[in-house]
N, C-alpha and C positions, 0 to 999 in steps of 0.2 A: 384623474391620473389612471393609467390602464395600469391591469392586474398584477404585472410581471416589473414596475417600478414600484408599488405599492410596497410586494412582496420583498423586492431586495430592501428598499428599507430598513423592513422591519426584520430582516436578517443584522443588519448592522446594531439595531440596536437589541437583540438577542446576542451578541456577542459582550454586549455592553451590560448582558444580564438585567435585563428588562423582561418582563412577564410578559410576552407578547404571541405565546404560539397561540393559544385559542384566538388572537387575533386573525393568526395568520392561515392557518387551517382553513376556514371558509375561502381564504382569496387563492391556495395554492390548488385547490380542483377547481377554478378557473385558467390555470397552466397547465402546458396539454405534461411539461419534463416535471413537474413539482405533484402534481395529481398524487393522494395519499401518503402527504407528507407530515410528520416525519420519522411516522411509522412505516411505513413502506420504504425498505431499504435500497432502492434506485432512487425513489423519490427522494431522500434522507441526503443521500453522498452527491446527485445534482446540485443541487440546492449546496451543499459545502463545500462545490466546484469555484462558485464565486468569493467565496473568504479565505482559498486556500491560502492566501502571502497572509494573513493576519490569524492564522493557525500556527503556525512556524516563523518565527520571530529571522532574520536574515545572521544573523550569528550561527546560529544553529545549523541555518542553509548552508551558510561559510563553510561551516566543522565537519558538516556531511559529505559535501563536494568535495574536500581535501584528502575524506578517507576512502573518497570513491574511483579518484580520478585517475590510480594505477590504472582502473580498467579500460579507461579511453582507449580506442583502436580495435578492440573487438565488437563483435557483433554481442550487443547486450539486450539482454529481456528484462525490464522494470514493472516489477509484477505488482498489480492493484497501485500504480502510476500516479493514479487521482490527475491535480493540473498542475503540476511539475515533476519534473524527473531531473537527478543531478546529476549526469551524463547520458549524451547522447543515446537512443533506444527504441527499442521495441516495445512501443508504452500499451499494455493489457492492464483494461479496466472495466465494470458492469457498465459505469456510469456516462453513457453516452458525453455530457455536460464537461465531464472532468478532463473528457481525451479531447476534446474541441479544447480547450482551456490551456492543455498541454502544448506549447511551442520548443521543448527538445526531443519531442516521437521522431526519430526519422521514419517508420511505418505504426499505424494505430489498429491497437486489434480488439473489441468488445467481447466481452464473454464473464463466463463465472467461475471465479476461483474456488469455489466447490467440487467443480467437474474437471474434466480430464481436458488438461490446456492442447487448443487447437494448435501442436506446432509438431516438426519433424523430430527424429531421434536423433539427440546429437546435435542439434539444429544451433545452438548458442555457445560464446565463449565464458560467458558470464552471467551470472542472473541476480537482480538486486532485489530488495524487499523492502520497502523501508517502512514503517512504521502499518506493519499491513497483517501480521501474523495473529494479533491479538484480535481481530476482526473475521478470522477463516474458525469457521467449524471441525471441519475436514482437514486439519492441519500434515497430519500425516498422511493423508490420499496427498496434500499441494506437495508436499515436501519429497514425496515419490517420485511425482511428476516434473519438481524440478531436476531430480535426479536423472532421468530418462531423456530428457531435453538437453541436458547440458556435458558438452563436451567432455570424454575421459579427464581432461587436467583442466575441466574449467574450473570456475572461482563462483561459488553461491556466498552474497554476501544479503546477511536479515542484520537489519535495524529496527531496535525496539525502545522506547521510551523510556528512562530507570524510575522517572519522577508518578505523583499522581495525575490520573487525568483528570481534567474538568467536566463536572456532569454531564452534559452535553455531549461530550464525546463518549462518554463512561455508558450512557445506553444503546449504544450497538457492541460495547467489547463483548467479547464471547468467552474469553479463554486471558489469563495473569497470571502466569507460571513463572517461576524464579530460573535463575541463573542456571543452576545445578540442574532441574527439570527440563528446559530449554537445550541444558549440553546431551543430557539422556537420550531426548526424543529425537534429534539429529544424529548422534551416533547411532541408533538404533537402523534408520531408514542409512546407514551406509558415509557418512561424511564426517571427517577429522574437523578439530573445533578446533581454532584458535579463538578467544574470546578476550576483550577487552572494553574498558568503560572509559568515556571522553562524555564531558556536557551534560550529565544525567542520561546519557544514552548507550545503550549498551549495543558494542557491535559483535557482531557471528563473521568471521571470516572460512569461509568452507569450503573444503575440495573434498574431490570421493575419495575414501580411503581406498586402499589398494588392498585387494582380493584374490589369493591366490588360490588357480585354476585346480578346480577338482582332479585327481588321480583316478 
């Protein structure tokens, strides 16, 4: 059996919570996308490119596509993407694996959500987040950055999780700030919060507050 059917396997039943990374660890640096996984965070989110439908159960997908799909029609940026996006998009992800996986990118753009996003000022009508925030370091550089990309009355809309995660996913979070913290840190970088909770999940519905012009 070659390396790269071995490896998925034994990702299925790592889902299935089976002790199997020291297994897997010697066969994934014989993969040229998995190489220092899954400590190495490209390596880590390739590799969770292929289990994305069994990450997010299709009710969930239902609920988030319903809160999303006012924004059909503009030019949308689905920021850290992975392999799906629940409208149409400009799918931006590290993860090589995840944006090949993604079949609603209408354009795909690789890069790192740490750094200063590769796009024009103004560039977007809308920009979504989904389940991406608690993963950025640099939360407030990203959250600048969507500000400067997105159109005077766009709509920046972050989804976050309300529930606990499972370990597996729990060792790359970076950042689990509450509701109230969450509204602070976006009013601060300049955007009005509408906020409300559906499915254990909590959504940011954002536009840039209106700033009036120095004297």
């Amino acid at each position: 059996m070659d390396p790269e059917t071995t490896f998925f396997e034994g990702l299925i039943e790592l889902q299935y919570g089976k002790k199997v990374v020291n297994l897997l660890k010697p066969i994934a640096q014989k993969i040229s996308w998995a190489k220092g996984w899954p400590e190495d965070d490209t390596a880590f989110w390739n590799a969770e490119a292929f289990m994305w439908e069994r990450k997010i159960d299709r009710e969930k997908r239902n609920l988030i596509f319903k809160e999303l799909r006012f924004l059909i029609g503009g030019k949308n940026l689905d920021l850290g993407c992975g392999g799906y996006s629940y409208i149409p998009s400009t799918g931006f992800d590290f993860s090589s694996e995840m944006l090949k996986q993604n079949e609603q990118c209408t354009s795909k753009v690789q890069g790192d959500l740490e750094k200063k996003l590769p796009f024009r000022v103004k560039e977007f009508d809308s920009i979504t987040a989904v389940f991406v925030l608690n993963y950025v370091r640099n939360y407030n550089g990203l959250l600048q950055e969507v500000s400067r990309v997105l159109k005077p009355k766009g709509i920046f809309v972050m989804v976050l999780y309300s529930g606990e995660l499972n370990d597996w996913q729990k060792q790359k979070e970076v950042n689990r700030f509450s509701v109230k913290k969450w509204k602070s840190i976006l009013k601060e970088v300049g955007f009005k919060v509408n906020f409300y909770e559906k499915g254990k999940m909590w959504f940011f519905k954002c536009g840039k507050a209106y700033l009036r012009p120095a004297l």
